[in-house]
C-alpha positions as CSV (number, residue, x, y, z in Angstrom):
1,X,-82.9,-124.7,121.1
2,X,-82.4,-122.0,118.2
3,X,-80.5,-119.9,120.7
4,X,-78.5,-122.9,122.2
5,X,-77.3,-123.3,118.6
6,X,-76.1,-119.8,118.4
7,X,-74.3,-120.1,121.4
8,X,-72.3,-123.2,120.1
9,X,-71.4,-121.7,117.1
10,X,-70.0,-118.4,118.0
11,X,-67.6,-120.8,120.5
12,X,-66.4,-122.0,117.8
13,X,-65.5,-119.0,115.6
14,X,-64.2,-117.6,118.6
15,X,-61.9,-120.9,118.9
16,X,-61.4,-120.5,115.3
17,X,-59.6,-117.2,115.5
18,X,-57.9,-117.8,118.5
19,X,-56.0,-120.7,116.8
20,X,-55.0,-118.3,113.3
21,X,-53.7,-115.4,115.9
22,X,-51.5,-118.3,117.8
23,X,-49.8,-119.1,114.2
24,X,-49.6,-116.4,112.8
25,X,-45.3,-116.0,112.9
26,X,-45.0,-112.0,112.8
27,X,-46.3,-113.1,116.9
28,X,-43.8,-116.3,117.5
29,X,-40.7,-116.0,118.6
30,X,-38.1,-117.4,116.5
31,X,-35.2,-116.6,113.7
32,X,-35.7,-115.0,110.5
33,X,-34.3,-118.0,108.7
34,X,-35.1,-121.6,109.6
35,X,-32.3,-122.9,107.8
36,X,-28.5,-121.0,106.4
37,X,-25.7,-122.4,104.7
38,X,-22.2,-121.2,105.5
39,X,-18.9,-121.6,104.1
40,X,-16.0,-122.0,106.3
41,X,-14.6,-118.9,107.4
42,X,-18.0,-116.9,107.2
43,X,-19.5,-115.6,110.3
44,X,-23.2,-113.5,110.3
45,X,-25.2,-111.7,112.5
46,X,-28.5,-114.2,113.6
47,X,-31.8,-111.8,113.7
48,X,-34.6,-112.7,115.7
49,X,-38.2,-112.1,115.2
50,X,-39.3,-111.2,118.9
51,X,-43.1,-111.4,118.5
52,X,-44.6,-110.9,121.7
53,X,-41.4,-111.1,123.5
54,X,-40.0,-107.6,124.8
55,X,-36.7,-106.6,123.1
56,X,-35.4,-105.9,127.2
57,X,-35.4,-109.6,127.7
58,X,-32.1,-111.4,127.4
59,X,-31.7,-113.8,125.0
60,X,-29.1,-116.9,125.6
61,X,-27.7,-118.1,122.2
62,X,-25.9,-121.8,122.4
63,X,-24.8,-123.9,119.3
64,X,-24.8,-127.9,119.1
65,X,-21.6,-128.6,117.7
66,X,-19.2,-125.6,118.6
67,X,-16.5,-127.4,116.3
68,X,-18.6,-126.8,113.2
69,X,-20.3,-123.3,114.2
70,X,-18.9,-120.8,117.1
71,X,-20.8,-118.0,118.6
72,X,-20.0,-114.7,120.2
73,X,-23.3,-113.6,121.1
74,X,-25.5,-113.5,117.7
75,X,-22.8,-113.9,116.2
76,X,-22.5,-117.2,114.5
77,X,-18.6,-118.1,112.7
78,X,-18.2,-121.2,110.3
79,X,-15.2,-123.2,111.3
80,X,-15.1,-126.3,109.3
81,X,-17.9,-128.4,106.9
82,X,-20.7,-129.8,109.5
83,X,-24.2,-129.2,110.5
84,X,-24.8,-127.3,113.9
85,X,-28.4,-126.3,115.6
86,X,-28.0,-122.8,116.9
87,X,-30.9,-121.9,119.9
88,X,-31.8,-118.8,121.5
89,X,-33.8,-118.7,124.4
90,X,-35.3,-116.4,126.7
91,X,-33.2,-116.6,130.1
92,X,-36.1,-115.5,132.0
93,X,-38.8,-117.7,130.3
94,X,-36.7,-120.8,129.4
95,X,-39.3,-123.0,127.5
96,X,-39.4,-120.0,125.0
97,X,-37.2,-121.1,122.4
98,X,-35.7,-120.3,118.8
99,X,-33.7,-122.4,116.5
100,X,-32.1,-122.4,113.4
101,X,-30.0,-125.0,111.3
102,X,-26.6,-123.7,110.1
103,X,-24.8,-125.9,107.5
104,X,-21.2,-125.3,107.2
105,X,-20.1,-126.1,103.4
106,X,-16.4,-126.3,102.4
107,X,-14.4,-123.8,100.2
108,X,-11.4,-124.0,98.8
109,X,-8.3,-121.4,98.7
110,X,-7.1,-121.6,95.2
111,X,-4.8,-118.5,95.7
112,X,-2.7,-116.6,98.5
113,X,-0.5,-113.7,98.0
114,X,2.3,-111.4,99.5
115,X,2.0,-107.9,98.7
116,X,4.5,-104.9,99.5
117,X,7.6,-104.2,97.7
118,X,10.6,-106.4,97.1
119,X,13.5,-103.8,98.3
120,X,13.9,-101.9,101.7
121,X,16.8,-100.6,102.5
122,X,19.0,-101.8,105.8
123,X,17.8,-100.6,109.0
124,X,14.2,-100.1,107.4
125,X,10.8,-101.4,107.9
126,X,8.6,-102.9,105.2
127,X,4.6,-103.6,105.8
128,X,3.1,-106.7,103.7
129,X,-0.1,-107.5,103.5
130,X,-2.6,-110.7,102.0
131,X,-4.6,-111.3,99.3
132,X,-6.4,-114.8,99.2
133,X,-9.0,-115.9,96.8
134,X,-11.6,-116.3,96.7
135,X,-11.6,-112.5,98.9
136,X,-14.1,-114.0,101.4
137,X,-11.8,-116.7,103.0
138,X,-9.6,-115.6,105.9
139,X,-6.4,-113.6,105.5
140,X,-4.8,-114.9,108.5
141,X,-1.7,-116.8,107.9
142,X,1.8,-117.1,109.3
143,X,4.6,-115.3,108.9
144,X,8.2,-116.4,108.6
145,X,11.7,-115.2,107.7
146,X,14.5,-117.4,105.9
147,X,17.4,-115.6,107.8
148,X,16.3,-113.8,110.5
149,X,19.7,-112.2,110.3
150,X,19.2,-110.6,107.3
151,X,15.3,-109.6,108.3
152,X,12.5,-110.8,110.8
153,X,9.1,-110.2,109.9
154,X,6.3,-109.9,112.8
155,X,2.9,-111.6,113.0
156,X,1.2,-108.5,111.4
157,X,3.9,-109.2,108.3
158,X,5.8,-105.8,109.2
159,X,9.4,-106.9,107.9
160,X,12.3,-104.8,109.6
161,X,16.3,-105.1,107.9
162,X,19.2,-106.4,109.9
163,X,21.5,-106.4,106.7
164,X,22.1,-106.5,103.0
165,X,21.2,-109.4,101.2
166,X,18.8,-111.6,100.0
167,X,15.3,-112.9,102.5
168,X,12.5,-115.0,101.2
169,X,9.2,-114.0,103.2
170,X,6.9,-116.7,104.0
171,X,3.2,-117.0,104.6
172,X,1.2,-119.8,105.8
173,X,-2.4,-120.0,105.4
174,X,-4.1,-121.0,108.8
175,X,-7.4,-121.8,106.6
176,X,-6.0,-123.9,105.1
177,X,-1.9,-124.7,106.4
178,X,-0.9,-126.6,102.9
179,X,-0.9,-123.6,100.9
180,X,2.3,-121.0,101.5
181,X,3.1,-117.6,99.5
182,X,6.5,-116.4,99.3
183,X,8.4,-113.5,98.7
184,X,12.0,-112.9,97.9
185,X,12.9,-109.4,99.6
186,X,16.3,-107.7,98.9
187,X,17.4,-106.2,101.5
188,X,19.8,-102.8,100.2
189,X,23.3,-100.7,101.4
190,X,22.2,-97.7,102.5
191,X,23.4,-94.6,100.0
192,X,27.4,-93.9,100.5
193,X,28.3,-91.1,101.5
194,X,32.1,-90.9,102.0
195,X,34.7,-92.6,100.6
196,X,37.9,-92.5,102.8
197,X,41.7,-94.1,101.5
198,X,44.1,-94.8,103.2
199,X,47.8,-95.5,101.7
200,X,50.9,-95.9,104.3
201,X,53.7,-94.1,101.3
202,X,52.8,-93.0,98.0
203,X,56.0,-94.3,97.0
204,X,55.1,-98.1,95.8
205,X,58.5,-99.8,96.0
206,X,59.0,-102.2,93.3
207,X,58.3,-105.5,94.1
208,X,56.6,-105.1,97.5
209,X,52.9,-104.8,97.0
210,X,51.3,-102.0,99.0
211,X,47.5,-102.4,99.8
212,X,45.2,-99.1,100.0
213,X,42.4,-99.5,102.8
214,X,39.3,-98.4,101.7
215,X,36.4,-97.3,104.2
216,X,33.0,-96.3,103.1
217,X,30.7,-94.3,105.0
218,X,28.0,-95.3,106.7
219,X,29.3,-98.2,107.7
220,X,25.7,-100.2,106.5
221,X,26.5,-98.8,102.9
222,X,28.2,-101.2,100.3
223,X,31.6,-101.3,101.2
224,X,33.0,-102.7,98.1
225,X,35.1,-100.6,96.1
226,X,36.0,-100.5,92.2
227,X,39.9,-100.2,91.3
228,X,41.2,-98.1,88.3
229,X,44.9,-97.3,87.7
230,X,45.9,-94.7,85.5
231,X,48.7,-96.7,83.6
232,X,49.0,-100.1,84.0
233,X,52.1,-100.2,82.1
234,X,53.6,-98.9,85.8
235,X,51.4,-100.1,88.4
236,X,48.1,-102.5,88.3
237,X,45.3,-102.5,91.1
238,X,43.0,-105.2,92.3
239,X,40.7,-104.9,95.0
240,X,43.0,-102.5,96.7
241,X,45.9,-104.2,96.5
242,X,49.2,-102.2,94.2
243,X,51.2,-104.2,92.2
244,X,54.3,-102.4,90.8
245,X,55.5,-103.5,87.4
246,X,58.0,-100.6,86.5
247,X,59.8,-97.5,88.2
248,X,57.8,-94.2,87.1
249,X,60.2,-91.2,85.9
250,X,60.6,-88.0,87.6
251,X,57.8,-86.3,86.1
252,X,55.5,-89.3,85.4
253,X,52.6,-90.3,88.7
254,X,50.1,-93.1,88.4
255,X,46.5,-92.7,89.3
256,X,44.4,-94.6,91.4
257,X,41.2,-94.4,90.9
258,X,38.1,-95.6,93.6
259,X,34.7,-95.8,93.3
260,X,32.1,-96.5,95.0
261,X,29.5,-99.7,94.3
262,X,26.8,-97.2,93.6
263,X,29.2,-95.0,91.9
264,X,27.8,-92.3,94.2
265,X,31.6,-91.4,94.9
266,X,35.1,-91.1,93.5
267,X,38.3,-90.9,95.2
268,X,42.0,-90.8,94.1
269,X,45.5,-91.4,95.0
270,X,48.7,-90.4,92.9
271,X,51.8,-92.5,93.6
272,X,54.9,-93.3,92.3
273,X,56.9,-96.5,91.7
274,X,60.2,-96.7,92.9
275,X,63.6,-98.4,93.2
276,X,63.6,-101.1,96.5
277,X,66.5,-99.5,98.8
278,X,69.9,-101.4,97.5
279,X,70.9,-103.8,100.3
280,X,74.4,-104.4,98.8
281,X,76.8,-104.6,96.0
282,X,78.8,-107.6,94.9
283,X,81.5,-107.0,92.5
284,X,82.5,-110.7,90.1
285,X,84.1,-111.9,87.6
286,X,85.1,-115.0,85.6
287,X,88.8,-115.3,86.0
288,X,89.9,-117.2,89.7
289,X,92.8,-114.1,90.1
290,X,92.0,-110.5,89.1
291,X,94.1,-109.6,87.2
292,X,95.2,-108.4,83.9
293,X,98.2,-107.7,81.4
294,X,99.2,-103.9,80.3
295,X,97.3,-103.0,76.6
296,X,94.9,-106.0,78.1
297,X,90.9,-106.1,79.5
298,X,89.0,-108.1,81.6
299,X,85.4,-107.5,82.3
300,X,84.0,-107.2,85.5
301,X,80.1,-107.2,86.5
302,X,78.5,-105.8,89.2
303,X,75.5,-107.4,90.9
304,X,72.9,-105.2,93.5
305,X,71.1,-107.0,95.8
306,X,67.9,-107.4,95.9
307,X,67.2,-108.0,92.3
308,X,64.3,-105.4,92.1
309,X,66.8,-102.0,92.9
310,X,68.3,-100.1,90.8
311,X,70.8,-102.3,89.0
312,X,72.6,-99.3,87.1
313,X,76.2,-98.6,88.5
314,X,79.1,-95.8,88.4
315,X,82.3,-97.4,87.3
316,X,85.6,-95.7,88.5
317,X,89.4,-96.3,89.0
318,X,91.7,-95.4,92.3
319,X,94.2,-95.1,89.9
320,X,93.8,-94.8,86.3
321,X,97.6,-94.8,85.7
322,X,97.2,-98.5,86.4
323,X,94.2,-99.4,85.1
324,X,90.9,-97.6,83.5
325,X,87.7,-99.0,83.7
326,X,84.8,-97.9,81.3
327,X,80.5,-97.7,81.9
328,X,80.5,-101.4,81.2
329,X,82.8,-102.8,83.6
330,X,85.8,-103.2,81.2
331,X,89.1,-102.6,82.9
332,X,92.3,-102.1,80.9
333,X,95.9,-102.5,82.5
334,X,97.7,-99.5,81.5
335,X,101.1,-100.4,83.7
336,X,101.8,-103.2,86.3
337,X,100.6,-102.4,89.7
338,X,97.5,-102.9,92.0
339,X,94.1,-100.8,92.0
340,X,91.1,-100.7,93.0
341,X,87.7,-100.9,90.4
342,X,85.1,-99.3,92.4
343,X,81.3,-99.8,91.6
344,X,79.2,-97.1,93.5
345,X,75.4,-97.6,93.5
346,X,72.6,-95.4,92.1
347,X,71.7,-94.2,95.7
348,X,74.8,-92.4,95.4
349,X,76.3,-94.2,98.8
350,X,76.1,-97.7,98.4
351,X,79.6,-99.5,96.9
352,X,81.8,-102.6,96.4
353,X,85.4,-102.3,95.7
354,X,87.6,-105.1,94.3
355,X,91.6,-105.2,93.5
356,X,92.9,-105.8,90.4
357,X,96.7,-106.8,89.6
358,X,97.6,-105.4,86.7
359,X,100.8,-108.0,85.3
360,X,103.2,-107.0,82.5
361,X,103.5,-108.1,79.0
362,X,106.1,-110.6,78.5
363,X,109.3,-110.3,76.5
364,X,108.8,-111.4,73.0
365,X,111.2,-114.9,73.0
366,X,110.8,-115.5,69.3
367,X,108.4,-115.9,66.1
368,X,107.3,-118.7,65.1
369,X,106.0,-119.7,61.6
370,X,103.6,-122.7,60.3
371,X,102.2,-123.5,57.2
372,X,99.3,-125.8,57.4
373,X,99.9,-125.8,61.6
374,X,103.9,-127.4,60.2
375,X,107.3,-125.4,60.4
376,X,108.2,-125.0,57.0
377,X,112.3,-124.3,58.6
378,X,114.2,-121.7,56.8
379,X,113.2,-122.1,52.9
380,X,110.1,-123.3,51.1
381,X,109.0,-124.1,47.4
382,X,106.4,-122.4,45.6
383,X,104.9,-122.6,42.1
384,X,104.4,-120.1,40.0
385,X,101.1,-118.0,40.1
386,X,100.2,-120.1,43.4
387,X,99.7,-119.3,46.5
388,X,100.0,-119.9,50.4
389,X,99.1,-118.7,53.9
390,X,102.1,-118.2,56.6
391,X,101.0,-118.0,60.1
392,X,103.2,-116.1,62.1
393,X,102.9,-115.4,65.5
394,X,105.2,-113.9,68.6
395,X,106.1,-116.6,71.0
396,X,105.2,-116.5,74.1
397,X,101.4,-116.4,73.0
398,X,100.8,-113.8,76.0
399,X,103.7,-111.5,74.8
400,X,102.5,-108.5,71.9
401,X,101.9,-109.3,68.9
402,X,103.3,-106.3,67.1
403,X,105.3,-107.6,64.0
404,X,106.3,-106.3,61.0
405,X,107.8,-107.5,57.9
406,X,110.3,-106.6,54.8
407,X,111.4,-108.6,52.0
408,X,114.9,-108.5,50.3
409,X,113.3,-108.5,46.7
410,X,110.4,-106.8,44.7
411,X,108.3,-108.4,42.3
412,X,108.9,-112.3,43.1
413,X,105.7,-112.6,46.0
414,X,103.1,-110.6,46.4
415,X,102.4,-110.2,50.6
416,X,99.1,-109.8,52.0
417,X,97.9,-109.8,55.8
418,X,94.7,-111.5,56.8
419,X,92.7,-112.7,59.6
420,X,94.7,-116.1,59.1
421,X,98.0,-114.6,58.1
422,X,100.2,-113.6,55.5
423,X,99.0,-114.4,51.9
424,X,102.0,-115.1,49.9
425,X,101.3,-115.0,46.1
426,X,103.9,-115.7,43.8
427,X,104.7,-113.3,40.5
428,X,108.0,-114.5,39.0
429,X,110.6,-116.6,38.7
430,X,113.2,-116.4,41.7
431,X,114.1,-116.4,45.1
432,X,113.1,-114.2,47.7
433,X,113.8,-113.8,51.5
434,X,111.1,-112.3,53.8
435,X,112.0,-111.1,57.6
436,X,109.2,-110.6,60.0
437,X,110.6,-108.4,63.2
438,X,109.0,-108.3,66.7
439,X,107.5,-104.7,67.1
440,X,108.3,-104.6,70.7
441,X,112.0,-106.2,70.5
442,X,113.5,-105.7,66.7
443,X,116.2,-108.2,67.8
444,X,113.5,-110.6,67.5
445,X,113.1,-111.8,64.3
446,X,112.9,-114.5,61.8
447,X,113.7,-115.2,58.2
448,X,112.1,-117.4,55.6
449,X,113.6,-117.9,51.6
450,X,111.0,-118.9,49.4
451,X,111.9,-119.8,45.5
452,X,109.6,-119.5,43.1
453,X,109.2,-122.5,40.7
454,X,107.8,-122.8,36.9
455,X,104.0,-124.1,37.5
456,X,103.9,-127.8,36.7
């Protein structure tokens, strides 16, 4: 019986320690964790404690809710917030299984950024990169350009140049699609490296605008240009384009001055403003019949055509025994005839002619006297010490006007020519005769008597 006992109770032990070896976890097979917590976006490697299973075995790994967790091999991803049971199991011995408990937790992306530089020249390449935060969510986003004609940008965020300007570079998170970075990229000339003008004449007429074409080289460099001229009292510039205000002299140029937008060059053009080619000359004047009296002038004004020649003309005469004619246009008639006033034209070769009828002075007829615009007759009263103004002129009005005068008595009147006549004072008591006498004819003549009176 003692021994039956003995028997029974090393059974037991035996089952005792059987049972302690079968929990004992360094033997199971199963994961190192029981349970993880992910955020989305994470991924980590699931380790396996093999226990009595040999590491040759293959091991299938499967997840419950491939939504919330995704696996490549051990390799367990976090996609979005849920709870997914992850098993791996022994292909060959398929009731030998392992599983752990992944809980996907949310995260939020409080900040994306662009990185690179904001300028790249055209025909360049620029690489831009991400930076999220928190660091550990996924830098994956999507890329987009604002002009693709200015630059295009690639899903790895290289940016190549198409041309100058202005190109905001967009990136989309895919973690999260609400929040977008942006950067403005300007998009540079290249350097110049020649500047190249091209001018038809260097003589700017006056009053036609001439234009100066302007290349810069490369052709992806800036192409605008800067405009200096030298004197602007001559010529002005504006982009290009020469405005002439006044003809330069014979030793006076203007400058032209062109520089480049990145002032890497400077070019320059010397010209000179000159007189449009005259088209024609036109000879006027205000009288309907040209013509004018010996001793007499007429003015005559020449007009070039177009306005913005050279307006300056050579007067002469075909005959200056008929008629002269000075720098100003004034003819005199020297003797009747007909001649011709010619006006040649600065260019030496243009030239209008026009005839002129030179007509002789009329015979003086007589002389006629007023006082106070009345003819006094043959006599008149004056007072003593008083005084009055004779107007005597040649008749007809067009004949000269050469007179002289005499008086048959000294010391009665005092005579004195004026711009309205002849002043007659008188001095004494008396009577005195005064004779004025056509110059030109002495036969013709006229007498006056004037008696002096005691003042009353």
């Amino acid at each position: 019986m003692k021994r039956k006992m003995n028997l029974i109770l090393i059974l037991l032990l035996a089952i005792l320690f059987s049972g302690c070896a079968r929990t004992d976890e360094r033997d199971v097979f199963r994961f190192e964790a029981h349970q993880l917590e992910l955020k989305i976006g994470e991924q980590i490697e699931l380790k396996l404690v093999l226990g009595d299973i040999s590491p040759k075995e293959e091991i299938i790994y499967s997840s419950s809710n491939q939504d919330v967790v995704s696996l490549e091999g051990n390799v367990a991803k976090a996609l979005k917030v849920g709870v997914s049971k992850v098993t791996a199991q022994v292909k060959r011995l398929p009731t030998t299984k392992a599983t752990v408990e992944i809980t996907v937790v949310d995260e939020k992306l409080s900040g994306l950024k662009i990185n690179g530089d904001s300028q790249v020249k055209v025909n360049g390449s620029l690489k831009l990169t991400i930076s999220t935060n928190p660091t550990s969510i996924s830098k994956d986003v999507e890329w987009s350009s604002s002009d693709e004609s200015i630059a295009t940008v690639d899903t790895n965020g290289l940016v190549k140049t198409v041309k100058p300007g202005f190109v905001t570079i967009s990136a989309a998170s895919k973690y999260d699609p609400t929040l977008v970075a942006k950067k403005e990229i300007e998009v540079l000339y290249l350097d110049s490296e020649e500047l190249e003008l091209e001018l038809a004449d260097t003589n700017v007429v006056l009053g036609t605008p001439s234009v100066i074409k302007a290349t810069v080289l490369p052709a992806l460099a800036n192409q605008n240009v800067t405009w200096e001229s030298s004197d602007t009292s001559y010529a002005t510039v504006v982009d290009g384009a020469i405005t002439p205000i006044k003809v330069t002299p014979d030793d006076v140029t203007v400058t032209i001055k062109a520089t480049t937008a990145d002032k890497k060059i400077v070019k320059e053009i010397a010209i000179k403003v000159v007189y449009a080619p005259i088209e024609r000359i036109e000879i006027t004047s205000t009288l309907e019949e040209i013509e004018v009296f010996e001793e007499k002038t007429i003015t005559l004004k020449a007009t070039v055509t177009p306005s913005f020649a050279n307006q300056k003309v050579t007067w002469s005469s075909s005959d200056e025994s008929i008629a002269t004619v000075n720098e100003n246009g004034v003819v005199t008639g020297i003797k009747k005839g007909t001649v011709k006033i010619i006006a040649l034209g600065a260019d030496g070769v243009s030239k209008a002619e026009i005839e002129v009828l030179v007509v002789g002075v009329p015979d003086p007829e007589g002389i006629k006297i007023t006082i106070n615009y009345k003819d006094p007759g043959d006599r008149f009263t004056l007072e003593l010490e008083c005084d009055e103004t004779l107007r005597v002129s040649i008749e007809p009005s067009d004949a000269k006007q050469e007179i002289d005068f005499s008086v048959d008595k000294e010391g009665i009147v005092k005579i004195v020519k004026n711009n309205l006549g002849y002043k007659i004072t008188a001095l004494a008591l008396g009577e005195v005769t005064i004779t004025f006498t056509s110059k030109v004819n002495p036969a013709i003549s006229r007498s006056i008597t004037i008696t002096v009176v005691p003042l009353e």
